[in-house]
C-alpha angles and dihedrals in degrees: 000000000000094000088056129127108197113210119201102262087063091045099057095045095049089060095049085058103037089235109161116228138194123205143038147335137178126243087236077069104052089045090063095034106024088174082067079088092072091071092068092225123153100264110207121208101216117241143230088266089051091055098049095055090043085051084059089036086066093040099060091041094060093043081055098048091238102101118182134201118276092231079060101049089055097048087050094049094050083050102051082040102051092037080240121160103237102226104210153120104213117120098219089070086064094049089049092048080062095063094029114033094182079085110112110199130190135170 
């Protein structure tokens, strides 16, 4: 899926099971999981635009009572901004499509 953004968990498990993927990741990602690498994906560093509306997405969690982890927020953000599908399996993304519905989630 070449408008895909891989989370970790993906990553990881993508490893474990030799799958092949296309698409992005974050360097958020690669810092938690530096074997991501392996995958030869396009890995964005997210921007200062990305920042600023990670910096809302955690805003509006925490109004919300929901709060997310920053690593999250900023995942979330490159994903609105770049129109890419967030590949996961982490439960705080839903929460986050809720409030920002932009947000486009696959398993």
């Amino acid at each position: 899926m070449e408008k895909a953004l891989y989370d970790t968990n993906v990553l990881i498990d993508a490893l474990k099971s030799r799958r092949k993927l296309e698409g992005h990741t974050t360097i958020l990602n690669i810092v938690a999981f530096p074997r991501a690498l392996e995958l030869g994906l396009t890995v964005i560093t997210p921007s200062l635009k990305d920042y600023l509306l990670s910096i809302k997405i955690s805003q509006v969690m925490v109004r919300r009572g929901t709060p997310v982890p920053a690593v999250d927020a900023v995942v979330a953000a490159v994903a609105i901004n770049r129109e890419l599908t967030l590949v996961t399996r982490d439960g705080h993304f839903e929460r986050i499509k809720e409030e920002f519905g932009e947000l486009k989630l696959s398993e």
